[in-house]
MARDREN-222906 format. One record per residue (C-alpha): residue number from 1; residue in one letter; x negated, y, z negated. Coordinates in nm, 4 decimals, always signed. Each point is the difference from the previous one (the first is absolute). Last residue first. Layout:
BEGIN
<rec><k>NUM</k><r>a</r><xx>X</xx><yy>Y</yy><zz>Z</zz></rec>
...
// end
This chain:
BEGIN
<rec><k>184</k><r>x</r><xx>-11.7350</xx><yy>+11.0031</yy><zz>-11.2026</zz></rec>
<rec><k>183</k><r>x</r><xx>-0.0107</xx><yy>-0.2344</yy><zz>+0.3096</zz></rec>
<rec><k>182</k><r>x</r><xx>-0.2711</xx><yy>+0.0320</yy><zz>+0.2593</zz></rec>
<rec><k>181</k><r>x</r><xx>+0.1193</xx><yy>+0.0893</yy><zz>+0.3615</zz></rec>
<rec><k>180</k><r>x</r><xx>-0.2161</xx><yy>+0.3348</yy><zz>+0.0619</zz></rec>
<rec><k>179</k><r>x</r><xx>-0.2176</xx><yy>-0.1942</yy><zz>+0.2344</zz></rec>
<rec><k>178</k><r>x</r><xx>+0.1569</xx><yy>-0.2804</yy><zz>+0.1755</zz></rec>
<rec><k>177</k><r>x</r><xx>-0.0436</xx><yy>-0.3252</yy><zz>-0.1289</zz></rec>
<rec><k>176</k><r>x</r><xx>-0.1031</xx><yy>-0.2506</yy><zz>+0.2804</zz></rec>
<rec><k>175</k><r>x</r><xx>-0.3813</xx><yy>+0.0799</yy><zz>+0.0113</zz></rec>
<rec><k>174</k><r>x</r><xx>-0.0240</xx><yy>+0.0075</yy><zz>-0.3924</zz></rec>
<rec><k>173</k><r>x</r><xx>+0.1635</xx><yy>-0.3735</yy><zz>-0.0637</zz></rec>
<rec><k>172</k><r>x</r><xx>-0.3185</xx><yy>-0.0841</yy><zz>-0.1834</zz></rec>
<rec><k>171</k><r>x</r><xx>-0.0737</xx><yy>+0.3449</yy><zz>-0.1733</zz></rec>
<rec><k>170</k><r>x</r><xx>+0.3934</xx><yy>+0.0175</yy><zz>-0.1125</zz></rec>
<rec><k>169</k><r>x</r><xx>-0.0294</xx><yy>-0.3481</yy><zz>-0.1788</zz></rec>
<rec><k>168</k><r>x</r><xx>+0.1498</xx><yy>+0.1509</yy><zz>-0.3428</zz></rec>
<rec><k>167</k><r>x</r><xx>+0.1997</xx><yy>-0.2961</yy><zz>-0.1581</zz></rec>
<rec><k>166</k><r>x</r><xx>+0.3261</xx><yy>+0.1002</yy><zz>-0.1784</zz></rec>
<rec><k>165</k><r>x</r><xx>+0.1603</xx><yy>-0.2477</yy><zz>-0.2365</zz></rec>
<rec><k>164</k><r>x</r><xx>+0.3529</xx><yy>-0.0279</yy><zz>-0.0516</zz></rec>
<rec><k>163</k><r>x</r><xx>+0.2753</xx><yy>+0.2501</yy><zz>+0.1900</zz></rec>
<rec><k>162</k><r>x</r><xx>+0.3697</xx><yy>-0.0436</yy><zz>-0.1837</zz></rec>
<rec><k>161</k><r>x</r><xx>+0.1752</xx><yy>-0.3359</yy><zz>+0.0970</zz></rec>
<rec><k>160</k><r>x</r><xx>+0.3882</xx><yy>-0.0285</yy><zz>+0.0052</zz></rec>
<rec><k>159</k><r>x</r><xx>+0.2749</xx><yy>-0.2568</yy><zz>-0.0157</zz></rec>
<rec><k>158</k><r>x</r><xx>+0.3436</xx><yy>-0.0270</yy><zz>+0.1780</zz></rec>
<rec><k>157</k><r>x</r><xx>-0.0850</xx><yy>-0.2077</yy><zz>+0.3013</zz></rec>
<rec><k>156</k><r>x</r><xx>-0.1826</xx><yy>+0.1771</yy><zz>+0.2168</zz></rec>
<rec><k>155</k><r>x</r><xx>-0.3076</xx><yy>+0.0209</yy><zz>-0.1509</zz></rec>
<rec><k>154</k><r>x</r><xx>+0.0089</xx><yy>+0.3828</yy><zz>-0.0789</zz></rec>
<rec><k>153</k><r>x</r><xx>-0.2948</xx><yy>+0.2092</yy><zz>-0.0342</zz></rec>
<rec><k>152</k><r>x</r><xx>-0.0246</xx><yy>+0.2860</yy><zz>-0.2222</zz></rec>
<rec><k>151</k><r>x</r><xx>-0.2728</xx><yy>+0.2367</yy><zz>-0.0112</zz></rec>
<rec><k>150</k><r>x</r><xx>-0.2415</xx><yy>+0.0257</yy><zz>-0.2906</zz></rec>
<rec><k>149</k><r>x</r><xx>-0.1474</xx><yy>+0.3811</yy><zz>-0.0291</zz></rec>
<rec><k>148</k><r>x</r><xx>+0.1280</xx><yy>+0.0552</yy><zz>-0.3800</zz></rec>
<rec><k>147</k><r>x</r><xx>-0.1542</xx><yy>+0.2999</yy><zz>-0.1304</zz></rec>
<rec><k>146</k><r>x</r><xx>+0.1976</xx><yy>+0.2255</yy><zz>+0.2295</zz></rec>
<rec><k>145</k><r>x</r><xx>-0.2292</xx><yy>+0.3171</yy><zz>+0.0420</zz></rec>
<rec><k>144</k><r>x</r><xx>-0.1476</xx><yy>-0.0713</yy><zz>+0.3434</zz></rec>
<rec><k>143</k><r>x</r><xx>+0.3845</xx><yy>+0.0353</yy><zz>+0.1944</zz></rec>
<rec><k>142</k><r>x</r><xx>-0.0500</xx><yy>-0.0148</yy><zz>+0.3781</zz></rec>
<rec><k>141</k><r>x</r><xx>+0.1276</xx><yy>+0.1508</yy><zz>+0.2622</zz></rec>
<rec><k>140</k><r>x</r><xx>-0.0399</xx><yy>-0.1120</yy><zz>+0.3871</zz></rec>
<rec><k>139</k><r>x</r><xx>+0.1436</xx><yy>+0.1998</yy><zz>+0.2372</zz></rec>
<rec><k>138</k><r>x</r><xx>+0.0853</xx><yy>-0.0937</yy><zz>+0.4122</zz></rec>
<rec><k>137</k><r>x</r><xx>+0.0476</xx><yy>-0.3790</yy><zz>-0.0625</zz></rec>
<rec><k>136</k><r>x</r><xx>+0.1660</xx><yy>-0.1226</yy><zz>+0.3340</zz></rec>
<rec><k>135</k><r>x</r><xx>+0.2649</xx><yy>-0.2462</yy><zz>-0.0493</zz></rec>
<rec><k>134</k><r>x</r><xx>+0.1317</xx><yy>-0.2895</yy><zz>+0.2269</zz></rec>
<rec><k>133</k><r>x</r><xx>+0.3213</xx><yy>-0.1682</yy><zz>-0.1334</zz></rec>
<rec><k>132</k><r>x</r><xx>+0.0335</xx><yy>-0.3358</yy><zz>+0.0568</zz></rec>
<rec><k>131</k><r>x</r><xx>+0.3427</xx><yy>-0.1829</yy><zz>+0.0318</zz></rec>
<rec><k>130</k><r>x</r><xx>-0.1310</xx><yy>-0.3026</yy><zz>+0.1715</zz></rec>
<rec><k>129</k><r>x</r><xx>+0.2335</xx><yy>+0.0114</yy><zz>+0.3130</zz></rec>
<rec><k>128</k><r>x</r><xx>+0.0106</xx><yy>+0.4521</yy><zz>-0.0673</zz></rec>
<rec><k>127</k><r>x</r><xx>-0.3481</xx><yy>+0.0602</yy><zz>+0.0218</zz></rec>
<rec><k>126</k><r>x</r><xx>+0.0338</xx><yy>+0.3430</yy><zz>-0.1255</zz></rec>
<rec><k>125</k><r>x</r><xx>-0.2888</xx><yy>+0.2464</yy><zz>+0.1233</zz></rec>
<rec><k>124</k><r>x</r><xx>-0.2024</xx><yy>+0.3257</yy><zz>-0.1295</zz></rec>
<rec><k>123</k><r>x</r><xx>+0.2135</xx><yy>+0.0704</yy><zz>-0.2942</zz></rec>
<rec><k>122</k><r>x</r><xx>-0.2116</xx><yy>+0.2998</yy><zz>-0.2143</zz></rec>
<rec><k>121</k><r>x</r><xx>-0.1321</xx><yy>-0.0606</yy><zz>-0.2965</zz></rec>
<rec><k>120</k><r>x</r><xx>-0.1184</xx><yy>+0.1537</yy><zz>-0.3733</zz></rec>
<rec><k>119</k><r>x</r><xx>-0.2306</xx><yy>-0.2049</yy><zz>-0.1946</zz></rec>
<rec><k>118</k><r>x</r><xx>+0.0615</xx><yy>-0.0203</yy><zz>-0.3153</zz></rec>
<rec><k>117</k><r>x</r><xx>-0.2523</xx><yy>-0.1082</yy><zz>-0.2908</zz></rec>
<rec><k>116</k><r>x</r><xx>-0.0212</xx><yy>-0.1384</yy><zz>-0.3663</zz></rec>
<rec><k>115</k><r>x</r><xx>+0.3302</xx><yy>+0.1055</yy><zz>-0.0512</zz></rec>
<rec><k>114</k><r>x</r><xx>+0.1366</xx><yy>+0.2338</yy><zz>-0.2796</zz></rec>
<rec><k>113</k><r>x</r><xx>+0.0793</xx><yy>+0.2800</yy><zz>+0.3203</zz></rec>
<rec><k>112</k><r>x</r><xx>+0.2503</xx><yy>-0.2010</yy><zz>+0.1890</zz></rec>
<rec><k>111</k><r>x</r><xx>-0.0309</xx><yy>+0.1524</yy><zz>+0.2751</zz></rec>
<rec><k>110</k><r>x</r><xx>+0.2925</xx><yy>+0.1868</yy><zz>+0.1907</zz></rec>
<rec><k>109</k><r>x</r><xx>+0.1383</xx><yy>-0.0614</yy><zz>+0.3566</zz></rec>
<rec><k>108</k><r>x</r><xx>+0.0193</xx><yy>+0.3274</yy><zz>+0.1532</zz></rec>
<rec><k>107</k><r>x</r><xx>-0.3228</xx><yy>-0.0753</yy><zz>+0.1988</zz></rec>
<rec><k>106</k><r>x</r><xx>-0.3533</xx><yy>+0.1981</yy><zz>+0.0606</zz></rec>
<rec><k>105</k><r>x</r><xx>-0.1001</xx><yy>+0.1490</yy><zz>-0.3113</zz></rec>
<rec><k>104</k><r>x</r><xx>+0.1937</xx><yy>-0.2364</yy><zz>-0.2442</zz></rec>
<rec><k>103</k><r>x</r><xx>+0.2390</xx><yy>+0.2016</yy><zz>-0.3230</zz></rec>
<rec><k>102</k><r>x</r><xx>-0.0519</xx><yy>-0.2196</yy><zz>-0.2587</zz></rec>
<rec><k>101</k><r>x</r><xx>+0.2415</xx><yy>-0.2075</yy><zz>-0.2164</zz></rec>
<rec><k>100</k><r>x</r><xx>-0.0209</xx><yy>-0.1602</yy><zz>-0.3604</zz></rec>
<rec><k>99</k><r>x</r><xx>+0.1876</xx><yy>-0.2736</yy><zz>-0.0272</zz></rec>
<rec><k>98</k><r>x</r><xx>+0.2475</xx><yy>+0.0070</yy><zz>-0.3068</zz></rec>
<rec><k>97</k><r>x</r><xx>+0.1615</xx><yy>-0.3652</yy><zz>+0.0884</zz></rec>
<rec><k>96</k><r>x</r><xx>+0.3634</xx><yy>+0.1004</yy><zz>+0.0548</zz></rec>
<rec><k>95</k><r>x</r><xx>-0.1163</xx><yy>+0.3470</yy><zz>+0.1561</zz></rec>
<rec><k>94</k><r>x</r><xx>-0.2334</xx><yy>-0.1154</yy><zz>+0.2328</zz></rec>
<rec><k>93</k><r>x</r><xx>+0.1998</xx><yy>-0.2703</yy><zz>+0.0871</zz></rec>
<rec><k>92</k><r>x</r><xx>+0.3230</xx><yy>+0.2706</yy><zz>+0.0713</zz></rec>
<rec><k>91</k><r>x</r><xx>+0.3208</xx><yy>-0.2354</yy><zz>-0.0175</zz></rec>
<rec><k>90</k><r>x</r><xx>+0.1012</xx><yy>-0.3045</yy><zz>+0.1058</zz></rec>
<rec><k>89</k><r>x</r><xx>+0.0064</xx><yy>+0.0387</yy><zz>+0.3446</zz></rec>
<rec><k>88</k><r>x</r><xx>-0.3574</xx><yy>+0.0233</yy><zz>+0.0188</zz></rec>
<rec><k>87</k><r>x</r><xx>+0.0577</xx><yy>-0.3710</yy><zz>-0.0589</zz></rec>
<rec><k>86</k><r>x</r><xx>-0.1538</xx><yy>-0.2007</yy><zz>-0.3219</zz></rec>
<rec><k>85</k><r>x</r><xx>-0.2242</xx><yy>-0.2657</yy><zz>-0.0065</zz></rec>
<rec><k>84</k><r>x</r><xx>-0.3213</xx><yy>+0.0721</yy><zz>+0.1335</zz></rec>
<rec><k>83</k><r>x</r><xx>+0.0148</xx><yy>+0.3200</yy><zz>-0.2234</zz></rec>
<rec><k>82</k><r>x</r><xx>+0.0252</xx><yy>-0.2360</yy><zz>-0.3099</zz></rec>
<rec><k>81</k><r>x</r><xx>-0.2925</xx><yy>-0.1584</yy><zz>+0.1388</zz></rec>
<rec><k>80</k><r>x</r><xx>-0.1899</xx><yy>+0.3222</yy><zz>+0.0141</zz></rec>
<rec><k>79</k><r>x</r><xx>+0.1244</xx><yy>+0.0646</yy><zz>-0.3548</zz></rec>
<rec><k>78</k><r>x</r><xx>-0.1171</xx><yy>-0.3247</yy><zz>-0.1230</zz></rec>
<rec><k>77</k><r>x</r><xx>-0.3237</xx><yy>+0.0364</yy><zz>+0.1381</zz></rec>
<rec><k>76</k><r>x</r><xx>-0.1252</xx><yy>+0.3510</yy><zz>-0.1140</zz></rec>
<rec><k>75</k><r>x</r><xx>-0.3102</xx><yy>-0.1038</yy><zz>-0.2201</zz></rec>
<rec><k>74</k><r>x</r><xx>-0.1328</xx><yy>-0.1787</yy><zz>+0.3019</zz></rec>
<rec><k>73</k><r>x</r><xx>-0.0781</xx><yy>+0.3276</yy><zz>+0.2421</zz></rec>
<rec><k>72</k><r>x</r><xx>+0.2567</xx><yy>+0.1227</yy><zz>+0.2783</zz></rec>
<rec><k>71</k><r>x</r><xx>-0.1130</xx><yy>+0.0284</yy><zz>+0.2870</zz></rec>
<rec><k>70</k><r>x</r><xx>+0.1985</xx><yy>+0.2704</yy><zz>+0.2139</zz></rec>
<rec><k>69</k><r>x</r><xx>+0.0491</xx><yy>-0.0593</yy><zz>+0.3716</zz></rec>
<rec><k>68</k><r>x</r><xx>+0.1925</xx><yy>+0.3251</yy><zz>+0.1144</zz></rec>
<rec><k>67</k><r>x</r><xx>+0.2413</xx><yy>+0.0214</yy><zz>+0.2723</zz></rec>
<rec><k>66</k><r>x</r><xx>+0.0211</xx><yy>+0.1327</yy><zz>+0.3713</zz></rec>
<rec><k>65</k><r>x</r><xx>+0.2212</xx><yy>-0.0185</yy><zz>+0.3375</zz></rec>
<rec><k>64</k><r>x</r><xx>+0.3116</xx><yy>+0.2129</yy><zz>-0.1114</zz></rec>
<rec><k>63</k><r>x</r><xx>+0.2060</xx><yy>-0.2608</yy><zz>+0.0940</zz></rec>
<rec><k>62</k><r>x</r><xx>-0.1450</xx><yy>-0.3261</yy><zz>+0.0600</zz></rec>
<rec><k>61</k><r>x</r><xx>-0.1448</xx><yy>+0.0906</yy><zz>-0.3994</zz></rec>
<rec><k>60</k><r>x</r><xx>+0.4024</xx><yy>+0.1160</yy><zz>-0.1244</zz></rec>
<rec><k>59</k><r>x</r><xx>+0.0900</xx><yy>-0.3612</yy><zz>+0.1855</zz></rec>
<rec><k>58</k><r>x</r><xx>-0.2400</xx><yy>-0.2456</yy><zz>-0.1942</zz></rec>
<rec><k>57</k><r>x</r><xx>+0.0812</xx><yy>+0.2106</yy><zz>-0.3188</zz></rec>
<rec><k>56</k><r>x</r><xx>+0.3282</xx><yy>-0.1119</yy><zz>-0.0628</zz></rec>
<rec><k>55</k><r>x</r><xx>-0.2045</xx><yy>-0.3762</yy><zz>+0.0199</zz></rec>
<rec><k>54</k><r>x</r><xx>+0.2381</xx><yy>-0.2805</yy><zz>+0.0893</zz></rec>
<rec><k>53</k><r>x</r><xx>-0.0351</xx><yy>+0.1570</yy><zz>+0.3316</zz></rec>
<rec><k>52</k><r>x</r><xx>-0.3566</xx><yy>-0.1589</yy><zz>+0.0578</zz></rec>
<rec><k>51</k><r>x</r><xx>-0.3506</xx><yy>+0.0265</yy><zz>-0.1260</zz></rec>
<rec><k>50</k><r>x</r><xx>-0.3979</xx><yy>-0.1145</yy><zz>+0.0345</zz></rec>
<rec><k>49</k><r>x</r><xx>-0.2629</xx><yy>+0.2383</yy><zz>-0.0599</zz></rec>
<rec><k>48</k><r>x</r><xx>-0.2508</xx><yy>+0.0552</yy><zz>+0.2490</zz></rec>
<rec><k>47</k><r>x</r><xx>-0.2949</xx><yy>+0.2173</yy><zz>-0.0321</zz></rec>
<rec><k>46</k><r>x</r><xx>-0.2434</xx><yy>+0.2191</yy><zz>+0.1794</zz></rec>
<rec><k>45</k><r>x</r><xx>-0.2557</xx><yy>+0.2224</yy><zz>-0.1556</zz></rec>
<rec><k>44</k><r>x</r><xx>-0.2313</xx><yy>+0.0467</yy><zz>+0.2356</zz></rec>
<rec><k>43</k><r>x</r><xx>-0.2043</xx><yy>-0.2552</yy><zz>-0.1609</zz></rec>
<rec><k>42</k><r>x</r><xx>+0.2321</xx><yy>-0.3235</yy><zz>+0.1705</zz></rec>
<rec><k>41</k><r>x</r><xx>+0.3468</xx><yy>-0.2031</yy><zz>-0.0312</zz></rec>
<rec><k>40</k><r>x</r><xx>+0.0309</xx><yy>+0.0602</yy><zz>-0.4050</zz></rec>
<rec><k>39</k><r>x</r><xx>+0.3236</xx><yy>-0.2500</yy><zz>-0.0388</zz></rec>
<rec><k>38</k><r>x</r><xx>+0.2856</xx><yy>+0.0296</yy><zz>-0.2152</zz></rec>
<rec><k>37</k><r>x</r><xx>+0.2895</xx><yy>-0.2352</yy><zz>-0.1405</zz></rec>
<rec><k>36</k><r>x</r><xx>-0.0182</xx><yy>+0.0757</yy><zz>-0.3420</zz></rec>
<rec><k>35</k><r>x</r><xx>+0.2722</xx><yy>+0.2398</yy><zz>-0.0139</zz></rec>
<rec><k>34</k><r>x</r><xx>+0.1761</xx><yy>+0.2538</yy><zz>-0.2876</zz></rec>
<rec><k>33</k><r>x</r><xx>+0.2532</xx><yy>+0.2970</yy><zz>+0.1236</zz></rec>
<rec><k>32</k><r>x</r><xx>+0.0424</xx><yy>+0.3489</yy><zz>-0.0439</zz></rec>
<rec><k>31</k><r>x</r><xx>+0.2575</xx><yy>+0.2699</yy><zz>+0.0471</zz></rec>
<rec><k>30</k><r>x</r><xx>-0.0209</xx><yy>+0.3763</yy><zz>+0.0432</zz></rec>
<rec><k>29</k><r>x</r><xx>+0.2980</xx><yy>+0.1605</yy><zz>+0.1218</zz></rec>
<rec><k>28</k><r>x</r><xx>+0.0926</xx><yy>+0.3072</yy><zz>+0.2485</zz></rec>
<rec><k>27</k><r>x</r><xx>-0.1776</xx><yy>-0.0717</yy><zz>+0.3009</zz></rec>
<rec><k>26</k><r>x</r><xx>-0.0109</xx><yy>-0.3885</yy><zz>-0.0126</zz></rec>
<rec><k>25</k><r>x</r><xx>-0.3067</xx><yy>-0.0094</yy><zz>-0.2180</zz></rec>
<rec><k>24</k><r>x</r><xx>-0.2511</xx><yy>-0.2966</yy><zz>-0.0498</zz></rec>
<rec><k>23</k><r>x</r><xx>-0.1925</xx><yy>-0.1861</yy><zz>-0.2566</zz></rec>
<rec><k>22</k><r>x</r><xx>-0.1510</xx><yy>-0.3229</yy><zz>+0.0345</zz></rec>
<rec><k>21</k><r>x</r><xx>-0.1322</xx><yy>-0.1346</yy><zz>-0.3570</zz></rec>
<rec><k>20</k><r>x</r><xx>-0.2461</xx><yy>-0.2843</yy><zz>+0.0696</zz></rec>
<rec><k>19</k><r>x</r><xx>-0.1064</xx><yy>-0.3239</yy><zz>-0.0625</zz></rec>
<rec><k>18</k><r>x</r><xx>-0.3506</xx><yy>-0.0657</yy><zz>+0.0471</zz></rec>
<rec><k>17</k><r>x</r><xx>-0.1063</xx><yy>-0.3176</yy><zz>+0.2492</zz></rec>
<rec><k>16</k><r>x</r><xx>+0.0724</xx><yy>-0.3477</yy><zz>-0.1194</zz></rec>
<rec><k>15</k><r>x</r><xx>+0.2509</xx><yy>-0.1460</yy><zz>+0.2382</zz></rec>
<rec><k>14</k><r>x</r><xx>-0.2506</xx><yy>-0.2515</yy><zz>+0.1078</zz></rec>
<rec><k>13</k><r>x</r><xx>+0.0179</xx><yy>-0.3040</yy><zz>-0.1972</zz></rec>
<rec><k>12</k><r>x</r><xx>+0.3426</xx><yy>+0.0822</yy><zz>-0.0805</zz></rec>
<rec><k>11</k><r>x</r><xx>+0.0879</xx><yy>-0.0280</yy><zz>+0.3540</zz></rec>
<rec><k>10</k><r>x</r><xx>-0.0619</xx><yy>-0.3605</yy><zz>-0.0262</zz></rec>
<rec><k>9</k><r>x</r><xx>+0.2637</xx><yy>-0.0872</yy><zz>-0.2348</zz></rec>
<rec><k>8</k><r>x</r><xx>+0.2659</xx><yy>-0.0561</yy><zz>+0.2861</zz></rec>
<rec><k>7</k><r>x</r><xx>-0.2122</xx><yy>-0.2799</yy><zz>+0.1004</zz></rec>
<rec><k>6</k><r>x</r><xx>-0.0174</xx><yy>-0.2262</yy><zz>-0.2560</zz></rec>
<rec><k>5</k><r>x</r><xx>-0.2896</xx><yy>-0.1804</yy><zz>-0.0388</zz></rec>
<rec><k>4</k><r>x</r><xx>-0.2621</xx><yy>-0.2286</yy><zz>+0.1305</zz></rec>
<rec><k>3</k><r>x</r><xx>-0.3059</xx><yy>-0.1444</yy><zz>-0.1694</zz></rec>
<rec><k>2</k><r>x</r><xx>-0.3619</xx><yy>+0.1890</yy><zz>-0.0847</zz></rec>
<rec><k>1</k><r>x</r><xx>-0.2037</xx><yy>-0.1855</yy><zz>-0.2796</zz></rec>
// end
């Protein structure tokens, strides 16, 4: 039986999506950053993620006008949540957690090569009233080998969910899913 709530827990309901590691670079440092505020806004790949200037990083990406979207899989939660936590400031995050680093193809942001994928991106808007940043995927990389493929989701409110069951229904949804768009 359905009956009323409280509102401010409603974004929980939705808040769901993967978490990920942004990673950027100001011209002479690497940093990176954990969100769960991100959007996939069509195939092409465009995505929103959701920022302001309490993130070092929001500034570095109006800057030089690209980042990475890493996905981090399951097995690395508490480290991306100690990332969430800590400022740039603080001291090299790749260093202070031993992330492994790649060199991207088309940005100087880095990936963060024990992730399940990255996607590299280039700022295509900032919707400054809702703080939204507009990216354009431009590279997608993706890591096979991991063994574990969960990604994290946040609810919002402290805890964490790793991917459940998968159900296949490709062949029903075919006309909608573009070719080439199947997940490893």
């Amino acid at each position: 039986m359905m009956k009323t709530g409280d509102l401010r827990r409603a974004f929980t309901y939705l808040e769901s999506g993967a978490v990920l590691l942004v990673t950027t670079n100001d011209g002479t440092r690497d940093n990176v950053m954990t969100i769960s505020w991100q959007m996939v806004m069509d195939f092409t790949p465009r995505i929103a993620i959701s920022t302001g200037s309490w993130n070092e990083s929001f500034q570095t990406i109006l800057d030089q006008k690209e980042c990475c979207l890493c996905v981090p899989p399951f097995n690395l939660l508490e480290t991306v949540v100690e990332i969430g936590v800590r400022h740039g400031s603080e001291g090299d995050k790749f260093e202070l957690f031993h992330l492994p680093r790649k060199q991207a193809k088309k940005v100087k942001a880095p990936i963060v090569s024990n992730c399940l994928a990255a996607i590299e991106c280039r700022l295509e808007d900032y919707v400054e009233d809702h703080g939204l940043l507009i990216l354009r995927g431009v590279q997608l990389w993706e890591n096979a080998a991991l063994k574990d493929k969960r990604v994290i989701h946040a609810n919002g409110d402290g805890t964490f969910f790793a991917d459940g069951e998968f159900r296949n229904l490709r062949e029903k949804m075919r006309q909608w899913v573009p070719d080439g768009s199947e997940r490893l």
